[in-house]
N, C-alpha and C positions, 0 to 999 in steps of 0.2 A: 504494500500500500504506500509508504515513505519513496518507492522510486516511481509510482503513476503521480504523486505531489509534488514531487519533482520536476518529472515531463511536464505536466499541467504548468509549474510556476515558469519557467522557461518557455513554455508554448506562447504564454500570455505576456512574458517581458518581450521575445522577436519581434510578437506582435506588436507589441506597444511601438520600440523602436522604429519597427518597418512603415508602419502608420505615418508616423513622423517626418521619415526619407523620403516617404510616399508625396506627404502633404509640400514636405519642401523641396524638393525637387530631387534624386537623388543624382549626384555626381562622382564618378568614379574616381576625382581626382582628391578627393577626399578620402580617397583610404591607404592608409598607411600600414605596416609590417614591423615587430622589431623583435628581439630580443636579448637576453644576458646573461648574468652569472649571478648568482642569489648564495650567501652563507645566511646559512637556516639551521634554526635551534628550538628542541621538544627538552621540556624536562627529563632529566637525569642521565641525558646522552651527550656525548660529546657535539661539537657543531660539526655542519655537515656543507659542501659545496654543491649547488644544483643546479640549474640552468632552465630557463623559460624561453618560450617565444608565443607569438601572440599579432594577432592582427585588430582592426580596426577604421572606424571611422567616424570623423570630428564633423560633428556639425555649424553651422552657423554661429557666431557669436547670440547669447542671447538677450547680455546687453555689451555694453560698451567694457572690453576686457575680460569678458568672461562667456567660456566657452562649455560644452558638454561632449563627451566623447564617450561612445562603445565600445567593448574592446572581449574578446576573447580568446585564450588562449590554451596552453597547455604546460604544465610546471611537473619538473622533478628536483627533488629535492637533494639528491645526491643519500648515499648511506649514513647515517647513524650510527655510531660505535657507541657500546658499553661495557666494561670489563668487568668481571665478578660479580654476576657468574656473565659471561662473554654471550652479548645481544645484539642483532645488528637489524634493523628496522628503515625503512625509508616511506616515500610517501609520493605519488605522480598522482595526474589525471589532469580534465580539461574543469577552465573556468570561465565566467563570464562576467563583466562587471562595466559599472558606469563610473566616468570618470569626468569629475570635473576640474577643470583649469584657469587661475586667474594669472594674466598678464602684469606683473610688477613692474617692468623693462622692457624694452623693446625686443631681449635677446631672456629673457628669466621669468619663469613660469613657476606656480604655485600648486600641487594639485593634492587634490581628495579620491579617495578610491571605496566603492561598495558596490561589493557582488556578491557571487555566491559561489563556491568551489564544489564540482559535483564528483570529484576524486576519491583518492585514499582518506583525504581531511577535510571531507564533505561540512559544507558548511558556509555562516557568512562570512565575509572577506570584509576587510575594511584596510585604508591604507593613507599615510601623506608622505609627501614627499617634494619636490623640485624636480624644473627640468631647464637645459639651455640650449638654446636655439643655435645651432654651429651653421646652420646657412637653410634655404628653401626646403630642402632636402634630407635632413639630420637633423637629429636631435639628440641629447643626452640626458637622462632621466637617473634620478635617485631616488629610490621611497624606501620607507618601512612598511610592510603590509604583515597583517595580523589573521590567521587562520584559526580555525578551533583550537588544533594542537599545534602548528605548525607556526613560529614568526619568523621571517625573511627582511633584511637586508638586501633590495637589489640593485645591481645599476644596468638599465638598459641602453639599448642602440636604437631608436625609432627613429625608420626610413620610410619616406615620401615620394615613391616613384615618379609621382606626373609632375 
């Protein structure tokens, strides 16, 4: 029953988003790709190194500075070590989350993160962080994001093809 409430809450956020693209026109040059490297930490294990990537696309400002972006992905967390008695545990799967962003700087970005992880550390997501703008094309992102079990450290690559 927990994975049909699932599908269902996901069915009705696409939808929500698509609606949106829908109304506003969508444009493919609004969507963007990136990825990183993440050290992620569960209690009582050692930290662990893991890697995301993830796609997306940023809508319209909705006012002046301040923007909204989609974004779904997929995240491993790399292993987990515990010695005595010797455990080795990790965590993947895909997520999905709204991201909003305020312009500080012409080139420096502020942002907030709440989604939902439907993974090994199913769950809601939440997250802040910064990002700086290296040209049209690029960008460089830093957050904390916060899982059930799982909090992350990451820095990504998000690239702008069109």
């Amino acid at each position: 029953m927990l994975k049909v409430s699932r599908f269902i809450a996901v069915a009705l956020v696409a939808t929500g988003l698509s609606s949106v693209a829908a109304a506003q026109g969508f444009d493919n040059r609004r969507l963007f790709f990136g990825g990183g490297l993440s050290q992620n930490s569960v209690s009582n294990f050692d930290n662990a190194t893991g890697f995301q990537i993830f796609g997306g696309y940023n809508f319209p400002a909705i006012v002046r500075n301040f923007y909204v972006d989609a974004e779904a992905g997929y995240m491993d967390t790399g292993k987990f070590k515990r010695t005595a008695p010797t455990v080795e545990t990790k965590a993947k799967g895909v997520w999905g989350s709204g991201v909003a962003r305020y312009m500080v700087a012409p080139q420096v970005e502020l942002l907030g993160r709440l989604g939902y992880d439907f993974g090994d550390d199913d769950g809601v997501m939440f997250g802040i962080g910064a990002g700086y703008i290296l040209n049209k094309n690029l960008k460089l992102r830093l957050e904390y994001v916060i899982r059930d079990t799982v909090d992350s450290l990451q820095f990504n690559v998000v690239f702008y093809p069109w």
